[in-house]
C-alpha positions in Angstrom: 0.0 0.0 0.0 1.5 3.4 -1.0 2.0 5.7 1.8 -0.8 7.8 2.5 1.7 10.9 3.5 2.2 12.9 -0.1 -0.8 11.4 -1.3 -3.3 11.4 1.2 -6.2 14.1 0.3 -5.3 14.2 -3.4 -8.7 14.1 -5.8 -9.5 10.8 -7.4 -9.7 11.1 -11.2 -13.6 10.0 -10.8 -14.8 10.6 -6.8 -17.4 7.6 -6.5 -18.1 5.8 -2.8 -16.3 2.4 -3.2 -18.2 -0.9 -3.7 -19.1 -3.9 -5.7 -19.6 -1.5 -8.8 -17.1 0.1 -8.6 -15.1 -2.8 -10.4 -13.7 -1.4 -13.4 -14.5 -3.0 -16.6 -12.5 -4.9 -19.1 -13.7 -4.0 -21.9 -11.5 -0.6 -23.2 -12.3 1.6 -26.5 -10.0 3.4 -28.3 -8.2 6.1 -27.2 -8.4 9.6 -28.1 -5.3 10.4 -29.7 -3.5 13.3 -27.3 -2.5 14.9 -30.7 -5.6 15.6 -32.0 -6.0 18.8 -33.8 -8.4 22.0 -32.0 -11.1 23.1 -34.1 -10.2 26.4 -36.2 -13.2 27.9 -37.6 -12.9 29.9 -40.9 -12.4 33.5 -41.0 -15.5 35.5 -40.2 -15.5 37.7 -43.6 -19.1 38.7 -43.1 -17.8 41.0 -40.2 -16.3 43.4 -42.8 -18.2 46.0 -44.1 -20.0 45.2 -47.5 -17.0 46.8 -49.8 -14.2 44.8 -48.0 -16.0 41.7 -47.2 -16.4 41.1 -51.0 -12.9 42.4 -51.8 -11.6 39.8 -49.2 -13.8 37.2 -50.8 -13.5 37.9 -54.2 -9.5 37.6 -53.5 -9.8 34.6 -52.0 -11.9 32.9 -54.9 -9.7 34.4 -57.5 -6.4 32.9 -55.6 -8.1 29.9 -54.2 -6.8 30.3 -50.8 -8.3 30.6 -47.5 -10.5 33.6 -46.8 -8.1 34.0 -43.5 -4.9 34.7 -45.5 -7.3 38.2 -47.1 -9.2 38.6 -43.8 -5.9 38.6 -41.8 -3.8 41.0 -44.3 -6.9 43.3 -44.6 -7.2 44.4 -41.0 -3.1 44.9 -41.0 -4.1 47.1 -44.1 -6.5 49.1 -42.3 -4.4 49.0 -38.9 -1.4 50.6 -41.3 -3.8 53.5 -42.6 -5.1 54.3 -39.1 -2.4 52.9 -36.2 -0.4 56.2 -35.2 -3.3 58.4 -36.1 -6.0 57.6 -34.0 -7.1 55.6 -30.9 -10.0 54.0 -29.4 -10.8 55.4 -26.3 -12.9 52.4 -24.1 -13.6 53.9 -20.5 -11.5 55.7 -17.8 -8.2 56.2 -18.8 -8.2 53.2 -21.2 -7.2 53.6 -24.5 -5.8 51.6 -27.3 -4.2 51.9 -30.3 -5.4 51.2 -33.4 -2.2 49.4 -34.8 -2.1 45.4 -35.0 0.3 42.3 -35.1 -1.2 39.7 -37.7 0.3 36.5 -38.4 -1.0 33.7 -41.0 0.7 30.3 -41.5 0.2 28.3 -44.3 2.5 25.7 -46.3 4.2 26.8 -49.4 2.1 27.1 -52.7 -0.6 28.8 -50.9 0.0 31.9 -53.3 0.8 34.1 -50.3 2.9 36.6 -52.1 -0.3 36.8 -55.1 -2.7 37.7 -52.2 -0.4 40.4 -50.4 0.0 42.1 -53.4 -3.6 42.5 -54.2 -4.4 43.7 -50.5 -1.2 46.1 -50.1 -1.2 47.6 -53.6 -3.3 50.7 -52.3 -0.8 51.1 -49.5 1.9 52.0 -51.4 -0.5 54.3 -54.2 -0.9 55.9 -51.0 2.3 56.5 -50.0 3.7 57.7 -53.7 0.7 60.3 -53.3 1.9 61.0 -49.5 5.7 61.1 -51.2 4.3 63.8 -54.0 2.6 66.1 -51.6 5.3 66.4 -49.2 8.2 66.8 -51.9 7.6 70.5 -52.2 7.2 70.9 -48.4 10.5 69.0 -48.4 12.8 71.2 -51.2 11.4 74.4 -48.8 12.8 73.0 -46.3 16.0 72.0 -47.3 16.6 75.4 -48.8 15.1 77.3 -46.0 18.1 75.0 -43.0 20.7 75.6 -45.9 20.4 79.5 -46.1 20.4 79.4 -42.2 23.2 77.6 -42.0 24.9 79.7 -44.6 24.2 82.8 -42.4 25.0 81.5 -39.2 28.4 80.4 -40.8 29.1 83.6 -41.8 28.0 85.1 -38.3 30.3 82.9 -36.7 33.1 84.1 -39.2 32.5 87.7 -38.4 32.3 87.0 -34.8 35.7 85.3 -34.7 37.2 88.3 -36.2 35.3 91.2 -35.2 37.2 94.1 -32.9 36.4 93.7 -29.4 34.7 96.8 -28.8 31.9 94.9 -31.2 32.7 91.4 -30.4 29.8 90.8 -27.9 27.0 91.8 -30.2 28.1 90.0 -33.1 29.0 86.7 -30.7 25.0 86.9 -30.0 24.1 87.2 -33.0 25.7 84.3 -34.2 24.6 82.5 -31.3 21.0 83.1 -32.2 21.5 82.1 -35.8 23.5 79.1 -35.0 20.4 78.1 -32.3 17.8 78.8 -35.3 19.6 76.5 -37.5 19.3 74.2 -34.6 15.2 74.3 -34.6 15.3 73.6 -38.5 14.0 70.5 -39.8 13.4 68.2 -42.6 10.6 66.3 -43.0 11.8 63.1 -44.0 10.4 61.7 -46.7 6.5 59.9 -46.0 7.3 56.1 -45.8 4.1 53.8 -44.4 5.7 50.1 -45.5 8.9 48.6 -44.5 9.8 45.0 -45.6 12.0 43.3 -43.1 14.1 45.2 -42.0 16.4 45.0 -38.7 14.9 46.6 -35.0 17.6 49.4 -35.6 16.0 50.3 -38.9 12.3 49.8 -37.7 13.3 52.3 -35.3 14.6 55.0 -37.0 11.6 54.5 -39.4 9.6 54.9 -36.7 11.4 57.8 -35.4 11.4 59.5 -38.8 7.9 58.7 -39.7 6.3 60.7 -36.7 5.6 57.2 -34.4 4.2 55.1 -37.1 5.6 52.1 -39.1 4.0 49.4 -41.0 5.8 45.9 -41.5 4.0 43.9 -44.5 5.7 40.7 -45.4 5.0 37.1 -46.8 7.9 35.9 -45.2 9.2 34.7 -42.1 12.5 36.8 -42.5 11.6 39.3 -39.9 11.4 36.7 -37.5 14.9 35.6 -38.3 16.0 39.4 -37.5 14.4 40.1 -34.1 15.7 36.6 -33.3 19.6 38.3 -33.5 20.3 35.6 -36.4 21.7 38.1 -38.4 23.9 39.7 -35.7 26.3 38.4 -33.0 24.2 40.2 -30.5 21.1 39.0 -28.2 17.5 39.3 -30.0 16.3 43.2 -29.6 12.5 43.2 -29.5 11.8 47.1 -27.7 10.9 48.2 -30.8 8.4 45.3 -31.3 7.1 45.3 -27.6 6.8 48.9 -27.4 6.0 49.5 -30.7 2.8 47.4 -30.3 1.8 48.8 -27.0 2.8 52.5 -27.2 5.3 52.3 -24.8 7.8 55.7 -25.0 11.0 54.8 -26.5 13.8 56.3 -26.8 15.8 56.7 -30.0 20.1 57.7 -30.4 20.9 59.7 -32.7 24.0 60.5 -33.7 24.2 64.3 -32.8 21.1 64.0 -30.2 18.9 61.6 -28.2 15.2 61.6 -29.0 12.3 60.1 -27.8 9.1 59.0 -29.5 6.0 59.0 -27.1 3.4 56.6 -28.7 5.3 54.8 -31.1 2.8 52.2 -33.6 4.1 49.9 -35.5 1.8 47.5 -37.7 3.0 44.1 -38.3 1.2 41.7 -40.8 2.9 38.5 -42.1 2.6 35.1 -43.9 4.8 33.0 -42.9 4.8 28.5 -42.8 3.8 26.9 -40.0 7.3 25.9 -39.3 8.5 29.6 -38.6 5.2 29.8 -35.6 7.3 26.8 -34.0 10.8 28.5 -34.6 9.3 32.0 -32.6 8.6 29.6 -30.0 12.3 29.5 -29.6 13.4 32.9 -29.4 15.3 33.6 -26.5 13.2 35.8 -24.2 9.9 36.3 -27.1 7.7 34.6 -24.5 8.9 36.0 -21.7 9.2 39.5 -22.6 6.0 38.9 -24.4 6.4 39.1 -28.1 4.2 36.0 -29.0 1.4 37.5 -26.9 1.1 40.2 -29.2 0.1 38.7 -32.4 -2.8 37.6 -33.7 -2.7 34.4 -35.0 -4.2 32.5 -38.1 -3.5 29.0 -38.8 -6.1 28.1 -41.7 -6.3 24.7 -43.3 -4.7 24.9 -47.1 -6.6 24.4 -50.1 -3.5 23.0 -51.9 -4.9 20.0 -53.8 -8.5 21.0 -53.9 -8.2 24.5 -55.6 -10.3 25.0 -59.1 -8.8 25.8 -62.3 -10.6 28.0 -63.7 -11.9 30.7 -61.4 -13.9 34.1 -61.1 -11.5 37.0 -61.5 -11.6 40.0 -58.7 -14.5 42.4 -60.2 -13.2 45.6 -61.3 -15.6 47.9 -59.4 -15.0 45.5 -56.5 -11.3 46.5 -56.7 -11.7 50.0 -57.7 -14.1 50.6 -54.5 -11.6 48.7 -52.1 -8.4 50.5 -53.4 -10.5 54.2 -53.4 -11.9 53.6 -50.0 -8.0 52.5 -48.6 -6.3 55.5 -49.9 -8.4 57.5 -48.5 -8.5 56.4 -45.1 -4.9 56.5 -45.1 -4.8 59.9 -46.7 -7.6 61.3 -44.5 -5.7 60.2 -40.9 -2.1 61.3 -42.4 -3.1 64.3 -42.0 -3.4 63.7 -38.1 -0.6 64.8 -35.9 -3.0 64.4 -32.4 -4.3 60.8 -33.3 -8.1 61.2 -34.0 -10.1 59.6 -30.8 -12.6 57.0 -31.4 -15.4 56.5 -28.7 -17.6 53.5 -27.9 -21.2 53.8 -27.8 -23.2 53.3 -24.5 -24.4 50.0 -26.1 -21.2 48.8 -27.9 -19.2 49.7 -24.5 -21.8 47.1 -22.6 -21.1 44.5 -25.2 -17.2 44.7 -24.5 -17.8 44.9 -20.7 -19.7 41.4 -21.3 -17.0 39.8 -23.4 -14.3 41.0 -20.9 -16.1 39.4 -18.0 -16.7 36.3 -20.3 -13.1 36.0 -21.0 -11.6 36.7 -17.6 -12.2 33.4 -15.9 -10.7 31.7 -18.5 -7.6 33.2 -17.6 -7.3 31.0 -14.3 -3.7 29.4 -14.4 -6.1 26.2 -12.8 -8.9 24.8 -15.1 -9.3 28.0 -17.2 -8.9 27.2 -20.9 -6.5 30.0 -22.0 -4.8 29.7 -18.1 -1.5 28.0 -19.9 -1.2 31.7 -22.6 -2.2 34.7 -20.3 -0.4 36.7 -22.1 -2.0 36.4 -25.0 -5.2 35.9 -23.7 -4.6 38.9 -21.3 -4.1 41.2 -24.6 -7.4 40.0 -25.9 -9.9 42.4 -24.9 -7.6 45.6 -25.9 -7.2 43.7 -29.3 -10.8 43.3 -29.9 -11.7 47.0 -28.6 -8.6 47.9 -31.6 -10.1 45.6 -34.5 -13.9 47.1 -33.4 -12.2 50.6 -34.6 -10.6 49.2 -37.3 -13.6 48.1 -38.6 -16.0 51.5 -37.6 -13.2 53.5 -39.8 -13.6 50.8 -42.4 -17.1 51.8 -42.5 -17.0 55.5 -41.6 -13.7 56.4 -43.5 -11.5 59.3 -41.9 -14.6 60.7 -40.0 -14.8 57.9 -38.2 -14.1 59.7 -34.9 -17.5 62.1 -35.4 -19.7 58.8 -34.8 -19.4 56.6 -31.8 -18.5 52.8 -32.0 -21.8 50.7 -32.9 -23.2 47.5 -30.7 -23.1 45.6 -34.5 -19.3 46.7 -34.8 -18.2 45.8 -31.3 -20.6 42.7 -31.6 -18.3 42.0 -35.3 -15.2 42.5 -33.2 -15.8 40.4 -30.8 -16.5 37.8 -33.3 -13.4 38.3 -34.9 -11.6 38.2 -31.6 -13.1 34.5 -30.7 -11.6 33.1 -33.9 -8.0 34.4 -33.0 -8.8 32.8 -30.0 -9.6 29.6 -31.2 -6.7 30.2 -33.4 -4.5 31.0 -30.9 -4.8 27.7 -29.1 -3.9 25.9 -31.9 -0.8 27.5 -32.5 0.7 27.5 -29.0 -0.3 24.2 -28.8 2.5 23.4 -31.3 4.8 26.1 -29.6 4.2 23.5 -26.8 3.3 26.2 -24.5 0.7 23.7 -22.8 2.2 22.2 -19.9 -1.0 19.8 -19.0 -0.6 18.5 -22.7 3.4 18.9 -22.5 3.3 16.4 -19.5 0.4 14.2 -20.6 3.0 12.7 -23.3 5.7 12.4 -20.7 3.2 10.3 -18.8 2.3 8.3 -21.6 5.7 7.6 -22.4 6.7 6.2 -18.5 3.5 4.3 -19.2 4.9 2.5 -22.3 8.4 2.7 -21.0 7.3 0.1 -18.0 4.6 -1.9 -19.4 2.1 -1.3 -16.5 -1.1 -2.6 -16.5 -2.1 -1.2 -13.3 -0.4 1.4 -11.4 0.1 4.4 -8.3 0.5 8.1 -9.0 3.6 7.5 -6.6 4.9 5.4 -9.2 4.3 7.1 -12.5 5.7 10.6 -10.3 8.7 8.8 -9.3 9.8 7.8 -13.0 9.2 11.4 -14.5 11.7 14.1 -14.6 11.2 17.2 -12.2 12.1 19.0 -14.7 9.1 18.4 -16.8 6.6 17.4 -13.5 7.8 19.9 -10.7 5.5 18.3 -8.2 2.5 16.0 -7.5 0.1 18.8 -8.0 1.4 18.9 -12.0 0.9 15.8 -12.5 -2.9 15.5 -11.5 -4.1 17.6 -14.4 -2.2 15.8 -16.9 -3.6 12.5 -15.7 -6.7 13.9 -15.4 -6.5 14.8 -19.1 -5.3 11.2 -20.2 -8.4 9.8 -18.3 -10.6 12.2 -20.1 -8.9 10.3 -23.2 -9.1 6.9 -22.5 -5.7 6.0 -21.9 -6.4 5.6 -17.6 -9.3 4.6 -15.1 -8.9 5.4 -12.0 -10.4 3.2 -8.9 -9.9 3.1 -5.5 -9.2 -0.2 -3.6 -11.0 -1.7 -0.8 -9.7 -1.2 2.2 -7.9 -4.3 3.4 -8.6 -3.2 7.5 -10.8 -1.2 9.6 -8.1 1.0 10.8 -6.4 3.5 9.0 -6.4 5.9 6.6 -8.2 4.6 3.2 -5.6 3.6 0.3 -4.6 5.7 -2.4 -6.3 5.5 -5.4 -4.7 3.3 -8.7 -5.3 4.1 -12.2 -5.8 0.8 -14.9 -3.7 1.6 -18.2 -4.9 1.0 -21.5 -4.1 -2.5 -23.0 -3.2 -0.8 -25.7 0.0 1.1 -24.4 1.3 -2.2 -23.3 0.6 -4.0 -26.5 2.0 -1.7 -29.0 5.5 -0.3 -28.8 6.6 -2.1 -25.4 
């Protein structure tokens, strides 16, 4: 009989009073496979206003690929036109952003690179337009710091040789041309895209570009940068951790030090599902909380079952989408106090529902996202983001003279339970679920020694501490592989009157036994 001191008090797998049915039965189904894959549910393209949601469709038909590949660039197109230029004010002192960090994986030969094209191509029309109004603002400029400079020069040149009696005046004068030339800038010219490039040039981007950045990418690449790959130094992620956030950063220059208050930088990508693993690695991304800060889509491919022939991307379809994208993004440009975006009463009660739906599942015991708070911590601030996306989607640049609807917070919320489901998926193969992580150690001891009946004592003893700290870790993972078939717990009879009751045993699937022992 184990002893009853470490175990004694511990929850049987199924609490029933002991007796003569309690025998457990012989006969055993099949197992549940631990591997088994979490339902992902298809992009919610209906959330879109009517001239985006049949853009993102009509892509998606065109390219035969998943409507998730459109859906996920097209709200990193919209956060690009409006993050850094407006915010979505929720309640209090709560604000957020308007920027986003989307991710879609998919296998290669999903036409990633056809689809970004299509989506970004107004983003950059955008920009050459942004580049051609601000060229003349930019030659003024540069003529108007270089004729300072020229007279400050020649103040300082009459200063160093002016007679004494006359020295002090002209000293101040040069002083206050040389300071003048100080206060001159050049607006550099308007950038909204960057491809991947390294933190330090995201950041001087950022710096340059008034607090805003967009990163747009069908590759992984990026990834391979913050990760230090590219450098003998450790990964640098401030620029991704504040950038997403708003977090003040700070920026050295060469001559000067600078800081940029509310920096926002836009992230969308399409990478393979083999790079979601590899960020799992980075030193310090889970930690400092990089992977909590993307959205993620992992959408099943259509490779092999894609039609030949298909129905090309109406034109008025694509003329509305790429007219109603530029200008959005020329409307907030404009924008150096980011526009604010207020909730309605009604669409502010829908949130407060959601938020108070969501927060018990952030238990760290028995709530479903407990194992990836800090994704699922970030949740509600990313849904109250994508509800503005989409109201400025539907409003355009006056979007901040109407308050958010109940239909568009109701759509967000939508959009923010498929990352969800999404989400779980993906960190499931980042292995960032311990219960699951230490099920399969457990099934391995099982196989490893062949028992057909067994102690928790025992299967603790044989796992490494490393991977089960204590008792208390192992009881959801056994838990787990009950709920799969692979155990049954009982408790035995007591064998006297006296004493403590025995500890309860677990019965192990022939199966395990059977095959690979």
């Amino acid at each position: 009989m184990d002893s009853p001191d470490l175990w004694a008090g511990l929850p049987t797998l199924r609490e029933e009073p002991p007796g003569e049915d309690d025998a457990v039965p012989d006969v055993w189904e099949d197992p549940i496979p631990l591997t088994g894959q979490r339902r992902r549910p298809p992009f919610p393209d209906q959330v879109f206003p009517a001239w985006l949601g049949e853009f993102v469709a009509a892509v998606a038909e065109e390219t035969q690929t998943p409507v998730d590949l459109a859906g996920s660039i097209a709200l990193a197109v919209l956060a690009t036109a409006a993050g850094g230029r407006s915010v979505v004010h929720v309640r209090g002192n709560w604000r957020e952003p308007t920027n986003l960090y989307t991710v879609v994986a998919l296998p290669p030969g999903n036409r990633k690179t056809a689809v970004f094209t299509l989506l970004t191509n107004p983003l950059y029309e955008a920009e050459k337009q942004l580049k051609t109004a601000m060229r003349p603002v930019i030659v003024e400029a540069e003529l108007t710091a270089r004729m300072a400079k020229e007279s400050a020069d020649k103040a300082a040149a009459k200063a160093a040789s002016a007679d004494a009696d006359k020295r002090d005046e002209i000293v101040a004068t040069a002083i206050g041309l040389a300071q003048t030339v100080d206060t001159l800038t050049v607006p550099a010219e308007p950038v909204l895209l960057a491809d991947d490039a390294t933190p330090e040039a995201v950041t001087s981007l950022i710096a340059e570009q008034g607090g805003r950045l967009s990163v747009m990418s069908d590759e992984g690449g990026i990834f391979d940068i913050i990760a230090g790959r590219y450098s003998s130094g450790a990964p640098n992620m401030e620029v991704f951790l504040k950038g997403h956030a708003g977090g003040r950063m700070r920026v050295n220059r060469q001559t000067r030090r600078e800081y940029i208050d509310a920096p926002a930088l836009t992230m969308g990508l399409a990478v393979q599902p083999e790079v979601l693993e590899a960020i799992g690695r980075i030193k310090g991304a889970k930690g400092r909380g990089l992977l909590g800060r993307f959205l993620y889509s992992l959408p099943v491919s259509t490779v092999g079952e894609r039609k030949v022939i298909t129905d090309p991307v109406p034109e008025q379809t694509a003329a509305t989408y790429t007219a109603r994208i530029i200008e959005l993004t020329l409307a907030l440009a404009e924008w150096i106090d980011p526009a604010v975006i207020q909730l309605s009463p009604e669409a502010d009660a829908a949130l407060i529902a959601y938020q108070e739906r969501v927060e018990p599942w952030l238990k760290t015991r028995g709530g479903k996202l407990g194992h990836i708070t800090d994704w699922a911590g970030k949740l509600v601030g990313a849904t109250a983001r994508m509800a503005a996306l989409l109201h400025l989607a539907e409003h355009g640049g006056n979007g901040y003279a109407h308050p958010v609807a109940e239909a568009t917070m109701r759509a967000a919320i939508e959009l923010g339970e498929y990352y969800t489901a999404h989400a779980l998926a993906v960190f499931d193969a980042m292995g960032a679920d311990p219960v699951v992580s230490r099920a399969r150690s457990v099934l391995e001891a099982l196989r490893d020694n062949g028992w057909e009946d067994v102690s928790r004592r025992d299967v603790f003893s044989v796992l490494s501490r490393s991977d089960v700290p204590t008792v208390a870790d192992l009881e959801p993972a056994l838990a787990l592989l009950e709920d799969h078939g692979y155990l049954r717990s009982y408790q035995p009879e007591r064998t006297g009157k006296r004493g403590r009751p025995p500890a309860p045993r677990m019965q192990v699937h022939p199966a395990l036994r059977d095959v690979g022992h």
